[in-house]
C-alpha positions as CSV (number, residue, x, y, z in Angstrom):
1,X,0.0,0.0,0.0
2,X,2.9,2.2,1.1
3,X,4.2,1.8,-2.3
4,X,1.2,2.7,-4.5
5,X,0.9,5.8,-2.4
6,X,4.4,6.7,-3.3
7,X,3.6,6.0,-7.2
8,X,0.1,7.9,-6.8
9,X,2.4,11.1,-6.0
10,X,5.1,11.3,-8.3
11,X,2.1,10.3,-11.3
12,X,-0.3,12.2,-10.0
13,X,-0.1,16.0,-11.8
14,X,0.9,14.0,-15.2
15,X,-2.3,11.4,-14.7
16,X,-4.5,14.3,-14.3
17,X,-2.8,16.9,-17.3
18,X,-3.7,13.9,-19.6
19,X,-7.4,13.5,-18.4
20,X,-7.8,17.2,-18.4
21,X,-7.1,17.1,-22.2
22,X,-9.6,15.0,-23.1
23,X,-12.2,16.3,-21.1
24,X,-14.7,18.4,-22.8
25,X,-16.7,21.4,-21.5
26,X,-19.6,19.9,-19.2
27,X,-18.3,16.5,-19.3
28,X,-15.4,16.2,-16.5
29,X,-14.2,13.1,-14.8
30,X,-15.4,12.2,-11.7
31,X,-13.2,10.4,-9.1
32,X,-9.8,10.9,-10.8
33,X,-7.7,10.2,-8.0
34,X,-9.8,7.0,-6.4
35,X,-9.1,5.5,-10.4
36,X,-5.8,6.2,-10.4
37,X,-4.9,5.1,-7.0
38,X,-7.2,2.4,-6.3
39,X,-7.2,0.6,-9.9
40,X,-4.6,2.1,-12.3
41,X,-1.5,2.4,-10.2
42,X,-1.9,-1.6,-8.8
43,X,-2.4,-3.0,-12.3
44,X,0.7,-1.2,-13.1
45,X,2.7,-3.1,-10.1
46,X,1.1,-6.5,-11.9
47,X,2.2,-5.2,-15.4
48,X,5.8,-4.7,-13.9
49,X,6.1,-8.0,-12.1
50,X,5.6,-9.6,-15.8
51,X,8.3,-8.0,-17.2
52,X,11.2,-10.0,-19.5
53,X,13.6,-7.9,-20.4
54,X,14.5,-10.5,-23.2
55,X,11.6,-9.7,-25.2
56,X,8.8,-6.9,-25.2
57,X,5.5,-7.8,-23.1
58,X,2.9,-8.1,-25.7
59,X,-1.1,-6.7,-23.9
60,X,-3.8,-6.6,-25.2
61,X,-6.4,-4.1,-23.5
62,X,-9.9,-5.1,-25.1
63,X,-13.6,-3.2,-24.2
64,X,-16.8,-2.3,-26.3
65,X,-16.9,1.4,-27.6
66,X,-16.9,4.2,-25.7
67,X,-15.6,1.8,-22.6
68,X,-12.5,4.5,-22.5
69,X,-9.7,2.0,-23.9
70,X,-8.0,4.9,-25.4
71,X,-7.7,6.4,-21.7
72,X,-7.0,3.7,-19.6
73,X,-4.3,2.8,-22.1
74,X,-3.0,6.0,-21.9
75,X,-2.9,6.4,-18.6
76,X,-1.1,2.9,-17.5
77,X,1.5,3.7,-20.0
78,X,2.0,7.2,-18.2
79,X,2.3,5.5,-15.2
80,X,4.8,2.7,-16.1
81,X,6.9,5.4,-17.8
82,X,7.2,7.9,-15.0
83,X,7.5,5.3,-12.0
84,X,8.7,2.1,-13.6
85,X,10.8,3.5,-15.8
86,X,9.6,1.6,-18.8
87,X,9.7,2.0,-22.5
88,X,6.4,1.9,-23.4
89,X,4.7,1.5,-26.8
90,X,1.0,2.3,-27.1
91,X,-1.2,1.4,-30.3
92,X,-4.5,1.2,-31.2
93,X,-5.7,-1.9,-33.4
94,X,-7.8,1.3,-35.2
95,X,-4.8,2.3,-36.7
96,X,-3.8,-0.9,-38.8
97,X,-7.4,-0.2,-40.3
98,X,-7.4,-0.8,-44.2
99,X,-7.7,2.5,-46.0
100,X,-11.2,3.5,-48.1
101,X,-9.9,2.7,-51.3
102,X,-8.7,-1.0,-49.9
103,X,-12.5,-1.3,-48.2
104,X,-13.8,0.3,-50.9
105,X,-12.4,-3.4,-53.2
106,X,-13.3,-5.6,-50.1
107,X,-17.3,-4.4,-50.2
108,X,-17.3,-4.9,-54.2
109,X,-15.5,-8.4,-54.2
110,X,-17.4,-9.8,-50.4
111,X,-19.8,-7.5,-49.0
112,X,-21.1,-3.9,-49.0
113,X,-20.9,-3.7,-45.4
114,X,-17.3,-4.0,-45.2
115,X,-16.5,-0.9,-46.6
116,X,-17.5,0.5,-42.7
117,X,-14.5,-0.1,-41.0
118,X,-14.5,-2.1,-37.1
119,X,-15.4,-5.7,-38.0
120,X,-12.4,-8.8,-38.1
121,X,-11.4,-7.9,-41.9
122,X,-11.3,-4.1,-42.4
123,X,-7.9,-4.1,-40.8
124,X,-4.7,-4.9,-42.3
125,X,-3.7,-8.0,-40.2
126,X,-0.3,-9.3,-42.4
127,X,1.3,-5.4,-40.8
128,X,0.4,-6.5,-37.2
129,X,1.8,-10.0,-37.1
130,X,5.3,-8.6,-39.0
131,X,5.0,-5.7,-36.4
132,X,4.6,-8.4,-33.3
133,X,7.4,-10.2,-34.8
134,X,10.3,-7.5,-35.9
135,X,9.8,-6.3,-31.9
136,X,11.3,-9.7,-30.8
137,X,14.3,-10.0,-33.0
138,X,17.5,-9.2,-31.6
139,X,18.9,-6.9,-33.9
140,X,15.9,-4.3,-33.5
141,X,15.7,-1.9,-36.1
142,X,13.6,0.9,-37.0
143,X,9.6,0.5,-37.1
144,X,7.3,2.5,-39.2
145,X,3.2,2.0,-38.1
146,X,0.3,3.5,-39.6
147,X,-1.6,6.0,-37.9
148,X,-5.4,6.6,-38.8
149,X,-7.6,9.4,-38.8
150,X,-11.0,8.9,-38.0
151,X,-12.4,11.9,-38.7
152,X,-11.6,11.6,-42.3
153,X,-12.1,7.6,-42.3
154,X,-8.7,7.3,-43.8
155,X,-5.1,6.7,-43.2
156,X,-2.4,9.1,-42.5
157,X,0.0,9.9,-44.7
158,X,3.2,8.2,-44.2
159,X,5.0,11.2,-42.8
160,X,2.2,11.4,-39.8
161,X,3.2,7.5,-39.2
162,X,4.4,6.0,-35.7
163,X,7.9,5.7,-35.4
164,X,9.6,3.4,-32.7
165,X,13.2,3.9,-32.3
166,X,14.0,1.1,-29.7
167,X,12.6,-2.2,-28.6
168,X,10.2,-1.4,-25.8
169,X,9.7,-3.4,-22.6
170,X,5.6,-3.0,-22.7
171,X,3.8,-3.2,-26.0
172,X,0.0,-2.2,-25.4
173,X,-2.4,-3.0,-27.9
174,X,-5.8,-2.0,-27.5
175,X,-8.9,-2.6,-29.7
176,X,-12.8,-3.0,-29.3
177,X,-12.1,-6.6,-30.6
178,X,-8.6,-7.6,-29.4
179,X,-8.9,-11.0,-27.9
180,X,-12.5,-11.7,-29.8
181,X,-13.2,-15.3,-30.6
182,X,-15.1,-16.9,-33.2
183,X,-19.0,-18.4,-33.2
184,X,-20.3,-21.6,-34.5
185,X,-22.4,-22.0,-37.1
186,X,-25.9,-21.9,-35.1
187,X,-25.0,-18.7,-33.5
188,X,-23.8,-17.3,-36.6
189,X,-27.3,-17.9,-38.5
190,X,-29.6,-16.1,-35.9
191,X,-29.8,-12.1,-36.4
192,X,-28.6,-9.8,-33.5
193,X,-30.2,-6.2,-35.3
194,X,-32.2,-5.4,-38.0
195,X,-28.8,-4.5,-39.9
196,X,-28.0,-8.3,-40.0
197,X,-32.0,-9.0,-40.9
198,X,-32.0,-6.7,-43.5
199,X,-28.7,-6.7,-45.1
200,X,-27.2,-9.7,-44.4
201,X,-30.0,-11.9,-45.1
202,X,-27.8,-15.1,-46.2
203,X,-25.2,-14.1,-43.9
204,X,-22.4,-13.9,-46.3
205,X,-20.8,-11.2,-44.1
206,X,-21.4,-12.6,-40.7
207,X,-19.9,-15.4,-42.1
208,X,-16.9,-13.3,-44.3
209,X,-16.2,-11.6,-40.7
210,X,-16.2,-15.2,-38.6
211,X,-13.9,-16.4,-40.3
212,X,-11.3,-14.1,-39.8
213,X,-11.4,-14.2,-36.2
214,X,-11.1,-18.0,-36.7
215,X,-8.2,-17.8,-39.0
216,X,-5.6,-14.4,-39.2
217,X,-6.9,-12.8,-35.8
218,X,-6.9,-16.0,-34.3
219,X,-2.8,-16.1,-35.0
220,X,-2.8,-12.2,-34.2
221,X,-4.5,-12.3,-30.5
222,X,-2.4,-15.9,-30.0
223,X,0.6,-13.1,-29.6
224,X,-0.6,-11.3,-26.7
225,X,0.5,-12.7,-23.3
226,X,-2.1,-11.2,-21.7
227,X,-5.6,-9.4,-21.8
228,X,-7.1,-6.9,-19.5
229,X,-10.9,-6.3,-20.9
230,X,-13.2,-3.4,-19.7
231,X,-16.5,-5.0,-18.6
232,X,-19.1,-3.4,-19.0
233,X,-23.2,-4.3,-18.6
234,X,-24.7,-3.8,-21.5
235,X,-24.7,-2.8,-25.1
236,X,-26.7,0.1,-24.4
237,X,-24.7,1.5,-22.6
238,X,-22.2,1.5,-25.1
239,X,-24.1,3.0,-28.0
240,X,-24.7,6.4,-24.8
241,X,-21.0,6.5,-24.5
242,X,-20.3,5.9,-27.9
243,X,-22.6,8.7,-28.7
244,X,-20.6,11.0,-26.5
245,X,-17.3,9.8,-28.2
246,X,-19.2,11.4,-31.3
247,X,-19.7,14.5,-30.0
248,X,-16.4,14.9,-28.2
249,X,-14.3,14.1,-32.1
250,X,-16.4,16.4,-33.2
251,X,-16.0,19.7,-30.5
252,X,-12.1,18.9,-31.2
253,X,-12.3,19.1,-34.7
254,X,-15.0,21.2,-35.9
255,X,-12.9,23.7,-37.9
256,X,-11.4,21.3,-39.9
257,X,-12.9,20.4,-43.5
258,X,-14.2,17.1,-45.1
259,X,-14.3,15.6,-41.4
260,X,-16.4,12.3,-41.5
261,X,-18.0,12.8,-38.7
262,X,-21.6,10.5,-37.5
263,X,-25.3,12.1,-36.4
264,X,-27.2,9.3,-34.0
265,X,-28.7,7.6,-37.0
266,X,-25.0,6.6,-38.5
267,X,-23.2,5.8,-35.2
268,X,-26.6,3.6,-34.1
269,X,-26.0,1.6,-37.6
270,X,-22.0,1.6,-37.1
271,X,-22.6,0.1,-33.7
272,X,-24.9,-2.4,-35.2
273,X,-21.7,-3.7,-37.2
274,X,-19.9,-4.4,-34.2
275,X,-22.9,-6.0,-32.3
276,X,-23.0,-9.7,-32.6
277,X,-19.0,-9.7,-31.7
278,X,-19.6,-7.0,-28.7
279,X,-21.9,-9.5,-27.2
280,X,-20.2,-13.0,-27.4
281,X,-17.2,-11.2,-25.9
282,X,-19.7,-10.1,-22.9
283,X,-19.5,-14.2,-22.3
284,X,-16.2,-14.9,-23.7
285,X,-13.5,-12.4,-22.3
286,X,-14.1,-12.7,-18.7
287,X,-13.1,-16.7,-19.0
288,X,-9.8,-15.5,-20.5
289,X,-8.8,-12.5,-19.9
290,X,-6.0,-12.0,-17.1
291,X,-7.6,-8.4,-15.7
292,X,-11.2,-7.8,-15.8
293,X,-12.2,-4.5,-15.0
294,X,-15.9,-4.1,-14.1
295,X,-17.4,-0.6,-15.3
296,X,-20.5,0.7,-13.7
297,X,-23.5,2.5,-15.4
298,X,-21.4,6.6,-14.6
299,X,-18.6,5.1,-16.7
300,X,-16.0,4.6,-13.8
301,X,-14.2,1.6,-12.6
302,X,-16.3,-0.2,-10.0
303,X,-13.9,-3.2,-9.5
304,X,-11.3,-5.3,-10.3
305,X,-10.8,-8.7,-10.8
306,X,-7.1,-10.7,-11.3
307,X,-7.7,-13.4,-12.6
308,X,-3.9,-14.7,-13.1
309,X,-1.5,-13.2,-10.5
């Protein structure tokens, strides 16, 4: 206890600069210092513990939209830096999204509704597994990784690109889907939404989408040696917060042109793409995953539970 106290103080004012910046007018966080202290900083200590200096610690951080992956991420990576003394590298499975001309092929050649990025096969999944193996090699060299910009539904140009100069000790990938397993055939037939009813009526995309997870994301999440998942009650919940996350991209970037940004009627159909795979990992995640962390309705922590220590 004595030593989470001393790691609550010397993180504390750059914990709190990062929430500040993505707070939004109206919208502050509530119980900064309880999150910090009482969840963040001890996951941190089990994070550390884990640590090979051989070989970068692969973690994956997985949670429905809106669950604040992004933050949490950010925030455990500020806190192994400044007390652990880490090398951390942070990424976001969003970012190894195909681009709209490479969807754009995908939803001639397979399905319309893969040219709405999200679903297992709208990211580029041959860059992650050469990413997840150039970090072990000995000889480390140089990475280039792409960076995506939501707000224009596209990727960076190359010059915007992640660069990592050194092998890190922690590398955190987080991702609505990371750690998502696939369905059998009998779950896959029954519609979740009205989006699956109506569009996918011989369930050529479910099934397009299914087997990815069983195949090339299967290999991908096999990489990660561990999984902390955000747990949250229901989907509704997430289609409010995702709502917010809407209106919060869109307060940041409102002066900038040819933003793609949704209204409630696009971001309720973009959350129907990610339904059916949202909901299995309700059941699946908390029987694997080696951190859950139980969200209440006010989007805050409410517990934790470890399941590997």
């Amino acid at each position: 206890m004595q030593l989470f106290d001393e790691c609550f103080l010397k993180v504390k004012t750059d914990c709190c600069k990062f929430i500040s910046s993505q707070e939004i007018k109206n919208e502050k966080f509530k119980n900064k210092d309880r999150m910090i202290r009482s969840f963040l900083i001890p996951v941190c200590f089990w994070i550390a513990k884990k640590i090979n200096k051989k070989k970068p610690l692969i973690i994956g951080l997985a949670g429905g939209q809106g669950t604040g992956k992004t933050t949490i991420t950010s925030i455990i990576s500020i806190i192994l830096k400044k007390y652990f003394k880490l090398d951390i590298f942070k990424i976001s499975i969003d970012d190894f999204y195909k681009t709209r001309k490479q969807r754009a092929l995908l939803s001639k050649n397979k399905h319309s509704l893969l040219m709405t990025r999200g679903v297992p096969g709208t990211h580029d999944i041959d860059i992650m597994l050469n990413f997840f193996k150039k970090i072990k090699v000995k000889n480390f060299k140089i990475l280039k990784l792409p960076k995506f910009n939501k707000g224009v539904d596209d990727r960076c140009k190359q010059s915007l690109w992640y660069k990592i100069q050194s092998k890190p000790d922690v590398v955190i990938l987080e991702g609505w889907c990371v750690g998502a397993r696939s369905q059998n055939s009998k779950e896959l037939k029954k519609p979740v939404n009205s989006l699956e009813k109506i569009h996918d009526q011989n369930f050529k995309w479910r099934q397009y989408v299914n087997y990815q997870l069983k195949t090339k994301y299967k290999k991908l999440f096999n990489q990660l040696d561990y999984i902390l998942f955000l747990k949250v009650k229901n989907f509704s919940l997430l289609r409010r917060w995702r709502l917010k996350q809407e209106k919060k991209l869109w307060l940041k970037s409102k002066n900038k042109k040819n933003l793609k940004i949704m209204n409630k009627s696009e971001v309720k159909n973009f959350m129907d793409t990610y339904q059916r795979i949202t909901q299995q990992m309700f059941k699946d995640m908390p029987k694997y995953s080696s951190i859950i962390m139980n969200l209440n309705s006010s989007h805050q922590i409410k517990n934790i539970r470890y399941r590997y220590k």
